[in-house]
C-alpha positions as CSV (number, residue, x, y, z in Angstrom):
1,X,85.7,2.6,36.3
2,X,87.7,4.0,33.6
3,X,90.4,5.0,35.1
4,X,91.2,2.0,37.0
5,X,91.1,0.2,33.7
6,X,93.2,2.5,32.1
7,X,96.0,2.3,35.0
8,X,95.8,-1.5,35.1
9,X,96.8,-0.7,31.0
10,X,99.8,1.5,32.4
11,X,100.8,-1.1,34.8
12,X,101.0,-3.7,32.1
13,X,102.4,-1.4,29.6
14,X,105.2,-0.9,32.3
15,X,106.1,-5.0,32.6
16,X,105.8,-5.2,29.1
17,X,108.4,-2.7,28.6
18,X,110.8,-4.2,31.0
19,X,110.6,-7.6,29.4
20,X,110.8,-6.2,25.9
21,X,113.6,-3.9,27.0
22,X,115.9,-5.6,30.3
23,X,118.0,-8.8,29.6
24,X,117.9,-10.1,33.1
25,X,114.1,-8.9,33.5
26,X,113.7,-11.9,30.9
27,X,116.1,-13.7,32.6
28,X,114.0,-13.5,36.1
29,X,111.3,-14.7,34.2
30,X,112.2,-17.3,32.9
31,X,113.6,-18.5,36.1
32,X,109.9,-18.0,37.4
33,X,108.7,-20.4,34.9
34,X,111.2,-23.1,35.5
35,X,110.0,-22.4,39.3
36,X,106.2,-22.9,38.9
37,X,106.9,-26.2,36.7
38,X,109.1,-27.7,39.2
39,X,106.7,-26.7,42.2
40,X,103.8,-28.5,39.7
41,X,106.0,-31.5,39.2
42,X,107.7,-32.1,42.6
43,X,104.0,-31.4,44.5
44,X,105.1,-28.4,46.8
45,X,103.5,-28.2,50.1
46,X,100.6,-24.8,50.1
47,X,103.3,-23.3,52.5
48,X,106.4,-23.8,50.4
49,X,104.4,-22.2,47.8
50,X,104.1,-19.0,49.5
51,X,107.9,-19.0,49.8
52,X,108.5,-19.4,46.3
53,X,105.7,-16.5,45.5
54,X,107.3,-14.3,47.8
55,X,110.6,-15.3,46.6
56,X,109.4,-14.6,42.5
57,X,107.2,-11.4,43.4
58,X,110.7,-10.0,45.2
59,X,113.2,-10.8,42.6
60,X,110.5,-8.9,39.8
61,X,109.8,-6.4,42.2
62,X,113.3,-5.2,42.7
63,X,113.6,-5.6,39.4
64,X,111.1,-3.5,37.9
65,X,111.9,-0.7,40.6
66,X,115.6,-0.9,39.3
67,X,114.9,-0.4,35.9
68,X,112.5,2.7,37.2
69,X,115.3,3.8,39.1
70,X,117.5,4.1,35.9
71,X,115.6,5.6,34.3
72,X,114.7,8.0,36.1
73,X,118.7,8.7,36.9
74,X,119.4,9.1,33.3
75,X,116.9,11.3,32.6
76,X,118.1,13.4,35.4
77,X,121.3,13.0,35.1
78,X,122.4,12.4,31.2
79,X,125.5,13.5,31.8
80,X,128.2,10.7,34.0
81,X,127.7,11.8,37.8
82,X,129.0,9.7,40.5
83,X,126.2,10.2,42.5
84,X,123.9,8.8,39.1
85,X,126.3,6.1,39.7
86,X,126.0,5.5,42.7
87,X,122.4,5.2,42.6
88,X,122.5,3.1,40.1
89,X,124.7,0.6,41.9
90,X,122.7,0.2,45.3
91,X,119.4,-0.3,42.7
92,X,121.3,-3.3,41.5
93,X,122.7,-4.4,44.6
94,X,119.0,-4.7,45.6
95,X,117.8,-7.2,43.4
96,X,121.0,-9.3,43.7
97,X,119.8,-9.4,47.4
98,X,116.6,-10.6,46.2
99,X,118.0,-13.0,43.6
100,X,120.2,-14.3,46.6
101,X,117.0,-15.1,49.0
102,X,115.1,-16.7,45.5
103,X,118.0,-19.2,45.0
104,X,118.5,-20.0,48.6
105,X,114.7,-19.9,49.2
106,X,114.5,-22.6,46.1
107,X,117.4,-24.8,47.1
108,X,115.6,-25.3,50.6
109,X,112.2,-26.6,49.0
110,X,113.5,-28.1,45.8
111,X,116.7,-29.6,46.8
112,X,115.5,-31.6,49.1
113,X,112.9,-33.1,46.8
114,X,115.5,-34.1,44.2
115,X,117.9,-35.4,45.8
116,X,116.6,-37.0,49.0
């Protein structure tokens, strides 16, 4: 039981050093806030709520694994290397994708709640 504790402990030592440490890991969380208020205030439907979770879980996931990613490539490779680079790039070309199917995923339910 220990160590299940103890790697629940990693696991939030590992978000808390990506908010403390990554700009747009606050960023993406402070976009999830103003998400779960609005789906409180506007009423969301169970299943649009799933959409938005999936939507939030995916843009912190990539996140997270992008910042790991980094890391790890720097320690490897301290020294520039295109390759590093590259890496580096795709990592961050994920989570735009996700933070492209949160927005689009959140104009769907929540547009149409505002404005019609």
């Amino acid at each position: 039981m220990k160590k299940v504790i103890r790697s629940f402990g990693y696991a939030f030592k590992g978000i808390g050093y990506a908010y403390t440490t990554q700009l747009n890991f606050r960023i993406h969380s402070g976009a999830t806030l103003i998400a779960v208020i609005s789906g409180l205030l506007l009423n969301i439907a169970a299943t649009e709520w799933l959409w938005i979770m999936l939507a939030i879980a995916l843009v912190i996931i990539t996140e997270m694994l992008n910042t790991a990613l980094e890391l790890l490539t720097d320690l490897a490779s301290p020294e520039y290397n295109a390759k590093a680079g590259h890496v580096k790039d795709i990592s961050a070309g994920c989570v735009v994708i996700a933070a492209v199917f949160a927005v689009i995923t959140g104009g769907i339910i929540f547009l149409p709640k505002l404005f019609f």
